[in-house]
C-alpha positions in Angstrom: -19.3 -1.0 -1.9 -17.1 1.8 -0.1 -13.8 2.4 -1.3 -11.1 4.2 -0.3 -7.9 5.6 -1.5 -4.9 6.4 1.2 -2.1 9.1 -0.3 0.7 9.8 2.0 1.7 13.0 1.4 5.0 14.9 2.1 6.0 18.5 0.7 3.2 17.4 -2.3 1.9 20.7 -2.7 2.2 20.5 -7.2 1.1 17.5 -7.6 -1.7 16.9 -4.7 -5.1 18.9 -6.1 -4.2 17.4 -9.5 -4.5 13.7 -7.9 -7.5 14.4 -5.7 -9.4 15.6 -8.7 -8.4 12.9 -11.0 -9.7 10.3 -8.1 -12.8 12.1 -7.6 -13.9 12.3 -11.5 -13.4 8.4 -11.8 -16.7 7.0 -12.1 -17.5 4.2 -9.6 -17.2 6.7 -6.6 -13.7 6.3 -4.8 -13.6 8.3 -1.6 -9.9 9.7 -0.6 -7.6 9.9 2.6 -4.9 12.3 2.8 -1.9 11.1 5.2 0.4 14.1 5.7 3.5 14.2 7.6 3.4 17.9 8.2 4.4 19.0 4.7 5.7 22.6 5.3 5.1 23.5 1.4 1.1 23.4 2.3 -0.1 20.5 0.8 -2.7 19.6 4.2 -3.9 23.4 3.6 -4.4 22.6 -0.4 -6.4 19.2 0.7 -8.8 21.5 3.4 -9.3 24.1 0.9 -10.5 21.5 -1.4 -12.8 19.7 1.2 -16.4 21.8 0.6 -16.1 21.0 -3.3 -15.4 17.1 -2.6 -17.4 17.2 0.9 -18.4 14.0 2.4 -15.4 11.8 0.3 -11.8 13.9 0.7 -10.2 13.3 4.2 -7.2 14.3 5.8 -5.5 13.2 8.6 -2.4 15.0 10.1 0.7 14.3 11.5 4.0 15.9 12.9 6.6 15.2 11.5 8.0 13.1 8.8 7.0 9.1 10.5 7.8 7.3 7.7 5.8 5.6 4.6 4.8 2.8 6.6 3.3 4.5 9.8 1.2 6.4 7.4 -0.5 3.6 6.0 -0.8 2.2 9.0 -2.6 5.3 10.2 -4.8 5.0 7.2 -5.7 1.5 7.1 -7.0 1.9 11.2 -8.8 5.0 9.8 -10.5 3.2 7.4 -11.6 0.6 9.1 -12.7 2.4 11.9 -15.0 4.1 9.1 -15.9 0.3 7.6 -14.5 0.8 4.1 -15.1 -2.6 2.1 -12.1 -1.8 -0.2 -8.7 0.5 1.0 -6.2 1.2 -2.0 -2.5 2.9 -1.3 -1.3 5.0 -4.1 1.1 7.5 -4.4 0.7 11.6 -5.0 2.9 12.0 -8.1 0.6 10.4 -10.4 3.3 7.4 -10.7 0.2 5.4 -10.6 -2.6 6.4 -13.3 -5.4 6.9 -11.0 -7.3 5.1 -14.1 -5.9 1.8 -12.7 -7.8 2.0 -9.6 -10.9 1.1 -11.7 -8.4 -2.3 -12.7 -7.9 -3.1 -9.0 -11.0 -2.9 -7.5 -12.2 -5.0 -10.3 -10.0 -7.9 -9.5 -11.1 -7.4 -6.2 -14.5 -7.5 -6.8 -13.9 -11.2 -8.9 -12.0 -13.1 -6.2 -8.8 -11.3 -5.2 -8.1 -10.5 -1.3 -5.5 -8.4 -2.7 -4.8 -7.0 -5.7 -1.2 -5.5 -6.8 -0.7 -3.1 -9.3 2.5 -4.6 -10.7 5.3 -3.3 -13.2 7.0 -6.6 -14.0 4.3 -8.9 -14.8 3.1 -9.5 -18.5 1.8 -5.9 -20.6 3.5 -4.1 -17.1 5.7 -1.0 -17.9 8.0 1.5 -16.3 8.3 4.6 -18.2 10.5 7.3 -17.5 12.7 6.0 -15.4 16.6 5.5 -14.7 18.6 2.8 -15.6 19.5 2.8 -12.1 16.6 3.4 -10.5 14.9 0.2 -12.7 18.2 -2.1 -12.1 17.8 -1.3 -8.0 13.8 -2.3 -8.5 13.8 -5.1 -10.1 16.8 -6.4 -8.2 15.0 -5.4 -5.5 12.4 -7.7 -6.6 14.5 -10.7 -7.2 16.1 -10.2 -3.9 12.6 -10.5 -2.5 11.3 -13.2 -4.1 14.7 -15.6 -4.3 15.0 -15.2 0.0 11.1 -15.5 1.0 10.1 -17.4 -1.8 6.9 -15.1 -2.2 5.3 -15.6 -5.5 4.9 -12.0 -6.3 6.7 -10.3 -9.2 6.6 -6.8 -7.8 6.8 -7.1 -4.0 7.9 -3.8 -3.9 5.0 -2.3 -5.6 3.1 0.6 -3.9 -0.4 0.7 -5.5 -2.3 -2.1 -4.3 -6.1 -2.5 -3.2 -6.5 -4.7 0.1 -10.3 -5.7 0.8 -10.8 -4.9 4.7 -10.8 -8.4 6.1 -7.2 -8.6 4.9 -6.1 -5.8 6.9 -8.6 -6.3 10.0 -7.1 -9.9 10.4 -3.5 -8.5 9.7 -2.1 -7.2 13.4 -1.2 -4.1 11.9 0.9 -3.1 15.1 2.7 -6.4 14.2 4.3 -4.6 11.1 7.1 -3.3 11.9 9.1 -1.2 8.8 8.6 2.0 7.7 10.1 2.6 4.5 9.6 0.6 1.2 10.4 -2.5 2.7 6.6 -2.2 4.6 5.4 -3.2 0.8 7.2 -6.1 1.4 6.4 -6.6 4.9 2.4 -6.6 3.9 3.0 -8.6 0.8 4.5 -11.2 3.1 1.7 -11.1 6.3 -1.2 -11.7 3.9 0.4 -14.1 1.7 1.5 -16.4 4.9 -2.2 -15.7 6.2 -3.4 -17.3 3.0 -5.1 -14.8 1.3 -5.5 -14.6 -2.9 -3.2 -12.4 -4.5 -3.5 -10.8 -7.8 -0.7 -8.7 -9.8 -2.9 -6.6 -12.4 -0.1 -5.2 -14.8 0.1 -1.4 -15.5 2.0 1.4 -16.4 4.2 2.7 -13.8 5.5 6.6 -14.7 8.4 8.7 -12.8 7.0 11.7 -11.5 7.3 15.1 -13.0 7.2 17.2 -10.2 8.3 17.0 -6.5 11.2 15.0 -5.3 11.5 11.5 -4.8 11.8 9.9 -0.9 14.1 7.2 -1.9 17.4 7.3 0.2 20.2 4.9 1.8 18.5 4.5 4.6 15.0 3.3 2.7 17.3 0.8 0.6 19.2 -0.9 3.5 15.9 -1.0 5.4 14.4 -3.4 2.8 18.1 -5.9 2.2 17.9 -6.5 6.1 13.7 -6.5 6.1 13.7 -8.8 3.7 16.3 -11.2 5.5 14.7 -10.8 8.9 10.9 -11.4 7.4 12.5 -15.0 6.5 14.3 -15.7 10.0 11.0 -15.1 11.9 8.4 -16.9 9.2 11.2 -20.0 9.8 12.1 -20.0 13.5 9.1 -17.8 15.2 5.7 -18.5 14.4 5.5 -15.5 12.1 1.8 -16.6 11.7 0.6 -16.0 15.1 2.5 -12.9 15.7 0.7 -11.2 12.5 -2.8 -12.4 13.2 -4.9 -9.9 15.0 -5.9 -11.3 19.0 -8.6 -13.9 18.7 -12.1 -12.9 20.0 -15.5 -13.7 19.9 -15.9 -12.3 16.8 -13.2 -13.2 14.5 -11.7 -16.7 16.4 -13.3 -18.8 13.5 -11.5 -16.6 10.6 -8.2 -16.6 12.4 -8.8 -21.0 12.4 -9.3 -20.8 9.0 -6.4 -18.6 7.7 -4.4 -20.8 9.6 -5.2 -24.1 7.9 -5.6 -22.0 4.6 -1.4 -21.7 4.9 -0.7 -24.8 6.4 
């Protein structure tokens, strides 16, 4: 089965040929796309320089300018679609996410989940590392998220996650609308209204070491309105519809079934 990771990288430059190696040497074969915003620090020139040692599995796409979190996953998923990926994982460059819990995601993938979560604040999940604050603003973040929308996700915020493809070719990507955290949220939401089986697999959750974090006021106030608006359309819009990619002759019946699947 092909599988792919998506990094979105910004200004990554010491942490970026660390990660890339550490997905490569995992041992069931993970192939990775780069997403950079035009880092000036080099990081797209690191990823090329690395391409003839990891040739046929590192990608890179690039963009200019800094578009936002969102955008570049949304860049990434069309990629990998377009390329026919059975399995597309988001994960972050700072090693945050122990790329040795990518082996845990695909797994529950494998079993039965549509989409599986990498999640800090289920049972045996940890945050290390990190800020009182920072952990406070999460899981109230989290709370938030789950008291207004009533999604049954524990870490709807969470940024490692492995979608298998007909989650995200059924999903109307151009539907998605946020570009900061609260597009973790926002995908959370679409594929849980569309019916699909989610799975939180718990893990360890680390603060980077090096680099700067992207978190800002902006980013926060993004997901307390996101959050509110994502309930006002799944209650008076047909959120459903709107999210579902166009029906055509080839994927009519599937967009039938997720329907009555969340009905």
């Amino acid at each position: 089965m092909n599988k792919i990771v998506i990094i979105p990288t910004y200004n990554e430059c010491e942490n970026i040929e660390t990660i890339i190696t550490a997905v490569m040497n995992l041992q069931n074969d993970f192939h990775t796309l780069i997403v950079d915003d035009g880092s000036p620090d080099g990081t797209a020139h690191i990823v090329k320089s690395l391409m003839p040692r990891f040739s046929g599995k590192l990608f890179i796409e690039e963009r200019k300018g800094k578009l936002g979190l969102g955008t570049a996953y949304i860049h990434g998923f069309k990629w990998a679609l377009k390329n026919r990926y059975d399995y597309i994982f988001e994960m972050d460059a700072d090693f945050s996410h122990n790329p040795l819990d990518l082996e845990r995601l695909y797994q529950a993938a494998f079993i039965g989940a549509d989409v599986a979560i990498g999640s800090r604040y289920v049972k045996n999940g940890v945050v290390e590392n990190w800020p009182m604050d920072r952990i406070v603003l999460s899981k109230g973040a989290s709370l938030y998220t789950r008291l207004i929308t009533f999604m049954p996700i524990k870490d709807p915020t969470a940024g490692f996650v492995c979608y298998k493809a007909n989650v995200l070719s059924t999903i109307n990507l151009d539907a998605i609308t946020f570009v900061g955290y609260a597009f973790q949220i926002e995908m959370k939401f679409a594929a849980w209204k569309l019916g699909f089986k989610i799975e939180e697999v718990p893990i360890t959750f680390k603060d980077r070491k090096l680099g700067a974090s992207k978190m800002n006021k902006g980013i926060i106030k993004e997901g307390i309105f996101g959050v509110l608006q994502l309930k006002w359309q799944s209650i008076f819009k047909n959120y459903r519809r709107k999210i579902v990619t166009k029906p055509n002759s080839e994927n009519v019946f599937l967009d039938q079934t997720i329907a009555s699947k969340s009905n």
